[in-house]
N, C-alpha and C positions, 0 to 999 in steps of 0.2 A: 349405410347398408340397406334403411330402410327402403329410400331412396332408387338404388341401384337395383332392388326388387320389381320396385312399384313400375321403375324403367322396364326393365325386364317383361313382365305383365304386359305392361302399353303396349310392347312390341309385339309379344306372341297375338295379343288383341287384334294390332293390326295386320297381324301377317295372317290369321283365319281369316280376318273379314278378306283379304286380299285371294285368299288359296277358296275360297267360296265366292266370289265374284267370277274367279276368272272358268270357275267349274259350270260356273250357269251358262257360260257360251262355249264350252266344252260339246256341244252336239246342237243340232241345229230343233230350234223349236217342232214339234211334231205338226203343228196347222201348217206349217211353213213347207215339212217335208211333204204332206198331202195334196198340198198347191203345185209345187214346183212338178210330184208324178202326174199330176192333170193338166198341168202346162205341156210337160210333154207329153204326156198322152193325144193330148188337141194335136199341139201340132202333129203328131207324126200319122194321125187316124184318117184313113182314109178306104174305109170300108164298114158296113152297116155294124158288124159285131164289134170293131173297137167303137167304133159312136156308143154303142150298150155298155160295154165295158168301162169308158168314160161316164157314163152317166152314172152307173154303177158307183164310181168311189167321189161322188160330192157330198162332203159334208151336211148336217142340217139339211131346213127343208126349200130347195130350190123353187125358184118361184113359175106360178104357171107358165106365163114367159118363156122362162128358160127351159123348162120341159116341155112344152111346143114346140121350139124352132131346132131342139136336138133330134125330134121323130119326123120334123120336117128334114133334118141333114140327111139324117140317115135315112129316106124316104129319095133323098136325093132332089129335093123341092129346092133347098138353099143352098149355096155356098155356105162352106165353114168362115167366113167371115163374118157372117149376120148372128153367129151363136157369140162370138167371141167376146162382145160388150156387153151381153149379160152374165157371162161364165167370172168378165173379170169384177162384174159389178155383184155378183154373188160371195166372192172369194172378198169384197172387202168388206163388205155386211158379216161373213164369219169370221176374219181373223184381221180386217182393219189393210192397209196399206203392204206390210209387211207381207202378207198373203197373195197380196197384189205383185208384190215384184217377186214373191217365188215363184206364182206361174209363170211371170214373164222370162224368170231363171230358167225354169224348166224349158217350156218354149223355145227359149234362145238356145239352150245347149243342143235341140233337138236338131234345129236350122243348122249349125255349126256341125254339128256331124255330118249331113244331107251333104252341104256344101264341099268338104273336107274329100268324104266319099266321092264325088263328084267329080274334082278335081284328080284325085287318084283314078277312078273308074278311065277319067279322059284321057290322062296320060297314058296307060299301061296299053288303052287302044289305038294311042297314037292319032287324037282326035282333038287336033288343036284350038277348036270351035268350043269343045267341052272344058276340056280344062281351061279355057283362056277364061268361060265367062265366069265358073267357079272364082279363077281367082280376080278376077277386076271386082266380084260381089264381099268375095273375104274381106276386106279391109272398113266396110260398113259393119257388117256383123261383129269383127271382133273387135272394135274400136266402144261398143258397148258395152263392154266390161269393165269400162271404168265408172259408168253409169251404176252398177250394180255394185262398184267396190261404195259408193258414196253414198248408198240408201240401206246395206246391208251390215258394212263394218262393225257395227255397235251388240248386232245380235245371232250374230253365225260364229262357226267356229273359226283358229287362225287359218287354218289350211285352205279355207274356203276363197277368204283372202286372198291367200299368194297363189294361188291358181287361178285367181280373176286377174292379180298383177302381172301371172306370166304370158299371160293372153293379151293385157296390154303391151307386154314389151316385146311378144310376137306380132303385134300388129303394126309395129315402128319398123319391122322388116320386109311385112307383107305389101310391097310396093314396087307396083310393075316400071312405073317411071322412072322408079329411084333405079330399077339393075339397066335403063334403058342409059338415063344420066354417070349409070357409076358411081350412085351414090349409094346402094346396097346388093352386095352380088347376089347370083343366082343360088348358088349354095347356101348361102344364110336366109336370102326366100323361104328356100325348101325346107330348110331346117325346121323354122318358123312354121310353118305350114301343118309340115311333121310331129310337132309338140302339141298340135292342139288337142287333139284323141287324147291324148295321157290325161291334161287337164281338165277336159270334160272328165273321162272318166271320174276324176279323183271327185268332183263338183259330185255328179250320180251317187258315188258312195256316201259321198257326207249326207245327202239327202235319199239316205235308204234303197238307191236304187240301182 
């Protein structure tokens, strides 16, 4: 009996340690979710008051540097590319790697909408120039979701996950050659295409935004 207690115990033991493990990546770490609004904020900013705005929500104290060449963007002196390797060299001084590849989460969700949009905008105008380039670009863009399922798996939540895997297994369809070959029709293109909005969005939510 004693026995079959003390079993008992071990179990409940291991089943909190397990039901408290699995709680800690129940929401995604908050440095993470800061990163990824400022990844997408970068990318999507292209006017003096988001540049402000951006600067506005950096953690800690960014370094001269990097508060130089953001009143040179927004002054319109640089390209936003020259800000870019200090903002992500800033983000891993506050929260290490991980901080690093949520801006790049961020970032990349931002592109993937633009793209998405894009491609919609050109169809509905019947602009085969627009949508063709959108989508020959889709299949770079969301082919890096699998990059993110491999650096992020361990400290996000599940969902987060299977909305990066269903981006990979849209990007197995997004393939102009493949409907040219008959090796993926047009319908399932578009499908593909058509799912990715959902799964950004879900990504956004899990990261507060």
């Amino acid at each position: 009996m004693l026995n079959k207690c003390m079993g008992l115990v071990a179990l409940v033991c291991a089943l909190g340690v397990y039901i408290n493990a699995q709680a800690v990546v129940q929401d995604v770490p908050a440095v993470q979710k800061t990163w990824f609004e400022i990844g997408y904020k970068y990318d999507a900013a292209d006017k003096p008051e988001h540049i402000t705005a951006l600067r506005a929500k950096l953690p800690g104290t960014p370094s001269p540097a990097l508060l130089k060449e953001l009143d040179r963007w927004a002054k319109g002196e640089v390209q936003k590319d020259k800000v870019r390797p200090l903002l992500v060299a800033h983000a891993k001084t506050i929260g290490g790697w991980e901080a690093v590849q949520a801006f790049r989460l961020g970032e990349w969700c931002s592109q993937l909408e633009d793209t998405v949009l894009e491609f919609m905008v050109g169809a509905m105008l019947d602009r085969p120039e627009v949508w063709a380039s959108a989508l020959f670009r889709m299949p770079a863009l969301t082919a890096q979701a699998q990059g993110f399922i491999d650096t992020l798996s361990t400290t996000v939540p599940e969902i987060v996950i299977r909305s990066l895997e269903s981006i990979v297994q849209a990007s197995q369809k997004i393939d102009v050659l493949g409907v040219y070959f008959n090796r993926v029709s047009m319908d399932d293109l578009i499908k593909a295409v058509l799912s990715i909005p959902d799964n950004v969005s879900t990504l956004k939510r899990a990261y507060g935004g």
